[in-house]
C-alpha positions in Angstrom: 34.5 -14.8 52.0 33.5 -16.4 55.5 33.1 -19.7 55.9 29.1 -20.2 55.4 29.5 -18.0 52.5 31.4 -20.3 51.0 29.4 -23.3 51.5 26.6 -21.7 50.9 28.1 -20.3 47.3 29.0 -24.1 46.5 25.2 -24.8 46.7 23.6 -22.6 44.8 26.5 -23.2 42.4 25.7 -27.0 42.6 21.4 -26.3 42.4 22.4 -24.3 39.2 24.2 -26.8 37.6 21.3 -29.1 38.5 19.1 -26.7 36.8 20.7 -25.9 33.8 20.7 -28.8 31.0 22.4 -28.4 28.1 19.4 -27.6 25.8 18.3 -25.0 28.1 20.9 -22.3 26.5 19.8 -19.0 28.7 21.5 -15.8 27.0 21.3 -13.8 30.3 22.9 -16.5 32.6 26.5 -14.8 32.2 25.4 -11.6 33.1 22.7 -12.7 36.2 25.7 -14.5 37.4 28.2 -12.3 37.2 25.6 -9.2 38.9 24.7 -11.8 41.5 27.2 -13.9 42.6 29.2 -12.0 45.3 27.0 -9.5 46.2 24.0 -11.5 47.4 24.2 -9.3 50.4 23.4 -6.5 48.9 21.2 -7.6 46.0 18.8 -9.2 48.9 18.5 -6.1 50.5 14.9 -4.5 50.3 16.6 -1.3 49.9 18.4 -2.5 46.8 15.4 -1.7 44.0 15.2 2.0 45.9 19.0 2.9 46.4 19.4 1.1 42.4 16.6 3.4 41.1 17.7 6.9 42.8 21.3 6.4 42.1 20.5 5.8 38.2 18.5 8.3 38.1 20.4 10.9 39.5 22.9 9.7 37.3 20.9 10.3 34.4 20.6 13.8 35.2 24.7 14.8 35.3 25.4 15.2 31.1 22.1 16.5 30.4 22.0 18.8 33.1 25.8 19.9 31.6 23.8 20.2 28.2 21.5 22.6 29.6 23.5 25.1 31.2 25.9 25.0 28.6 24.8 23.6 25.7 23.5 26.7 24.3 26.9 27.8 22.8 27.7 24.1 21.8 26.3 23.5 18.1 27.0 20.2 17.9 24.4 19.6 20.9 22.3 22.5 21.0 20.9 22.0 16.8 19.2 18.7 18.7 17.0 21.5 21.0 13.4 21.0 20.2 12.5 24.2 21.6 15.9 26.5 20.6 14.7 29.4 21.4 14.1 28.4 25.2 16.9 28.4 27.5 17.1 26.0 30.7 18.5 28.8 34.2 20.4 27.4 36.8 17.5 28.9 39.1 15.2 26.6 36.9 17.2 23.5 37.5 17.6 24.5 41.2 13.8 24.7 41.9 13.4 21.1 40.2 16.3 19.7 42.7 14.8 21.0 45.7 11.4 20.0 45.0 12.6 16.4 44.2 15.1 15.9 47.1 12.0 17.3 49.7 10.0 14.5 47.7 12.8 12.2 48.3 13.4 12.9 51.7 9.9 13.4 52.6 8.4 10.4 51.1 10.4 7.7 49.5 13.1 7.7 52.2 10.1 6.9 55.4 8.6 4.3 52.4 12.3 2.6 51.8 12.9 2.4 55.5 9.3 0.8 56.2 10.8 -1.9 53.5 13.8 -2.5 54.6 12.0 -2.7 58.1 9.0 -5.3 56.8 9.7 -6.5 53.5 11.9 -10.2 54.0 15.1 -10.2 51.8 14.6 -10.7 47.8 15.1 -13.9 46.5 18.0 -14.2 44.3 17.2 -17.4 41.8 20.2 -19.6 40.5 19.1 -19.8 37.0 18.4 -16.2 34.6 14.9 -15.2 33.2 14.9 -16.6 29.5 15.3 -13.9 26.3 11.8 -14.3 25.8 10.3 -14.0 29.1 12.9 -10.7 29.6 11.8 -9.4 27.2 8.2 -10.1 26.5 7.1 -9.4 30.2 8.8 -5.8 30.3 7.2 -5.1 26.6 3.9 -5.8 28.5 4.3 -4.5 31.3 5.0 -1.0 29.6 1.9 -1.3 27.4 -0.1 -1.6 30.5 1.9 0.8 32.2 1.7 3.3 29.6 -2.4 2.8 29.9 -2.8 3.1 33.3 -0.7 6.6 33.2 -2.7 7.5 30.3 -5.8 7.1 32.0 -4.7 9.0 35.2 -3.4 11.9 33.1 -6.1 12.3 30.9 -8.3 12.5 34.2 -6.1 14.8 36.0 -6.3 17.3 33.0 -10.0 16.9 32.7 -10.6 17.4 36.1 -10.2 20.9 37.4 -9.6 20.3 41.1 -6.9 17.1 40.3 -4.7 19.1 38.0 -4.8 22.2 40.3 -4.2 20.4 43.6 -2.1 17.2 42.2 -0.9 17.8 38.6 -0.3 21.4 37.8 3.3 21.1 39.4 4.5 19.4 36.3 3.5 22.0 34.2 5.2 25.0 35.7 8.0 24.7 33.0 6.1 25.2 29.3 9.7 23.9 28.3 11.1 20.8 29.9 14.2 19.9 31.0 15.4 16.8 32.6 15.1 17.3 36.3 11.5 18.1 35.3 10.9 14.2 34.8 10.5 13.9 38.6 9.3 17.7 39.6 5.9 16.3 40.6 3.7 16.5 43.4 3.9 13.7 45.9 0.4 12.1 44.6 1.6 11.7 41.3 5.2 9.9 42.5 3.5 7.9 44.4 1.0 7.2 41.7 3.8 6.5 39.4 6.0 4.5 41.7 3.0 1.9 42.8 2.6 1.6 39.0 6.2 0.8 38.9 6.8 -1.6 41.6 3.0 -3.4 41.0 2.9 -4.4 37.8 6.5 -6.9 38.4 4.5 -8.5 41.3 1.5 -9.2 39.3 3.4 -11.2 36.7 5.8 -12.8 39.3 8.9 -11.6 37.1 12.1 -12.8 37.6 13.8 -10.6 40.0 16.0 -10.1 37.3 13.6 -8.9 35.1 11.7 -6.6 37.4 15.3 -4.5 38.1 15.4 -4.2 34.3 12.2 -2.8 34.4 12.4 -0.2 36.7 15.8 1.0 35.1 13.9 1.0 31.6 11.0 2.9 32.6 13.5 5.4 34.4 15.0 5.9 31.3 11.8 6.4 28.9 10.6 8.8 31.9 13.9 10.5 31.6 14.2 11.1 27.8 10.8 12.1 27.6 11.6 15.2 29.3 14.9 16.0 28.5 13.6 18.7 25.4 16.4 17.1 22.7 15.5 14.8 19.8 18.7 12.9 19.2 18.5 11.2 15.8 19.6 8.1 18.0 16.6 8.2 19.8 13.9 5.2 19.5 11.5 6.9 18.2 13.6 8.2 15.2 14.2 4.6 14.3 10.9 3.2 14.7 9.1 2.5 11.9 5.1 1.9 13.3 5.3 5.2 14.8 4.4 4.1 17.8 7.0 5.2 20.1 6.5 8.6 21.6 9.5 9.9 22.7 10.9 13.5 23.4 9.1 15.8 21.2 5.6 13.8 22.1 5.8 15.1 25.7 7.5 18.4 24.4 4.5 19.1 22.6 2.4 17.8 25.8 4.2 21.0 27.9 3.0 23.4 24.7 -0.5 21.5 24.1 -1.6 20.6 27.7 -4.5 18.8 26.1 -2.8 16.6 24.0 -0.4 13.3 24.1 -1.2 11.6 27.8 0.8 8.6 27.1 4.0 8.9 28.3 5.8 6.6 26.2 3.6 5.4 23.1 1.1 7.1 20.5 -1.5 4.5 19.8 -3.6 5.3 22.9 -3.9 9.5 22.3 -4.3 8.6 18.6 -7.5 5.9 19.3 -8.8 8.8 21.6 -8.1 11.7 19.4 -5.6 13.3 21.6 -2.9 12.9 19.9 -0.8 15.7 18.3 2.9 15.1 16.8 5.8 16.9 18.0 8.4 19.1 16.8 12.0 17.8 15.3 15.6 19.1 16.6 15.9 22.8 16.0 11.9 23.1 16.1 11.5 22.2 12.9 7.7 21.6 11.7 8.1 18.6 9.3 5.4 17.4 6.6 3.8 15.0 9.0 3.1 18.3 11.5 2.1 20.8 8.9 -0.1 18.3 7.2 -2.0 17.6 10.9 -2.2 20.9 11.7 -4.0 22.1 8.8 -6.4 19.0 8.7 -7.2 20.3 12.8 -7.4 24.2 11.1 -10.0 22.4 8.8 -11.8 20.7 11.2 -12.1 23.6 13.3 -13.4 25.6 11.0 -16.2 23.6 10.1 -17.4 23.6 13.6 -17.9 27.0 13.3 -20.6 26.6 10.4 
């Protein structure tokens, strides 16, 4: 460590100590300290949020890419499948890489160098994001994110021109797969990315909290797609039914009219497009025969 690193350590060390009083316990401050001191370099990079978010979720692809391509003749994973019967190719996952890296290369690499060019370098605050604000702001933020996809879905469906020219990409696989989470057109990444990177900025989160975030919403977006329901999954756990999850958007890839949220129910059910999914193994539990006779029922009174 140079010299004016050093100094410059002792401050912020000194302004933290300042800060902190000893009724203002901050759960997080252990773990902000120990991500940010030492690597303020790199942390106040522009590039950081870009090279953070394409490393994790690249990372995120590795097991369940092995699950797919092998998982068939493994029980112990493949009972989770929601759709069994479908098999994820290696010329599948290839055609989802490709399109992705061209997106990548294409698009987010000229938009990371323009912030690394233009963007000054990220503050890096002494003192953590309280609990509540961690965790309030992201519960938000995903409420209002899950709306503003909803309402850009529902429109790209409903509109004939948007889903052939900017959607229909996503729906070249009836069965998803992980690398499927990102096989979009470059509208709709860039749609999804402003959404993203927007919504922090508008509540002024803690840097902190706006990493978290991004790495959250990767991870939602990732499990959506990934065609398993693992009986650790949120949504297995959750009690209000409120949290989509894997077989929501599974269902989404066999009912193209149905469940635009990407990660709640409460929006598709207050609009009527809502339609639950199927369990590991493709099972049709009480909840799905139940709704899909009451939707038999209702179409058949239309007809008279």
């Amino acid at each position: 460590m140079s010299e004016w690193q050093w100094q410059w350590w002792k401050e912020e060390t000194s302004t933290l100590n300042q800060t902190k009083r000893a009724d203002d316990f901050r759960a997080l401050q252990g773990l902000w300290d120990l991500i940010r001191i030492g690597h303020e370099d790199y942390l106040r990079s522009p590039l950081f949020p870009v090279v953070m978010s394409v490393a994790f979720y690249f990372t995120c692809m590795v097991p369940f890419t092995i699950f797919d391509l092998w998982g068939k003749n493994w029980n112990w994973i493949h009972k989770y499948k929601i759709q069994p019967e479908k098999n994820v190719t290696w010329p599948a996952c290839r055609n989802a890489i490709l399109v992705i890296l061209w997106n990548h290369c294409v698009y987010i690499l000229p938009a990371a160098i323009g912030q690394a060019i233009w963007t000054p370098p990220t503050p890096l605050p002494p003192v953590a994001p309280t609990m509540t604000e961690f965790v309030l702001e992201q519960v938000v933020m995903l409420l209002i994110f899950d709306f503003q996809y909803f309402v850009w879905h529902y429109t790209h469906h409903r509109v004939k021109f948007l889903y052939k020219h900017v959607h229909s990409i996503h729906h070249q696989y009836y069965s998803p797969f992980c690398w499927v989470t990102q096989y979009l057109s470059p509208l709709e990444l860039i749609t999804v990315g402003t959404y993203t990177t927007v919504l922090p900025w508008v509540f002024n989160c803690h840097v902190f909290t706006t990493w978290s975030f991004m790495i959250v919403n990767i991870i939602i977006s990732v499990e959506a797609h990934i065609g398993y329901d693992f009986p650790f999954a949120l949504h297995n756990w959750d009690p209000t039914g409120i949290i989509g999850g894997a077989p929501k958007h599974d269902m989404h890839h066999m009912k193209p009219q149905t469940n635009f949220a990407p990660f709640f129910n409460h929006f598709d059910k207050a609009m009527g497009t809502f339609w639950p999914g199927l369990q590991a193994g493709g099972i049709k539990n009480k909840k799905y025969i139940e709704f899909e006779n009451n939707k038999k029922m209702e179409k058949a009174k239309k007809k008279y």
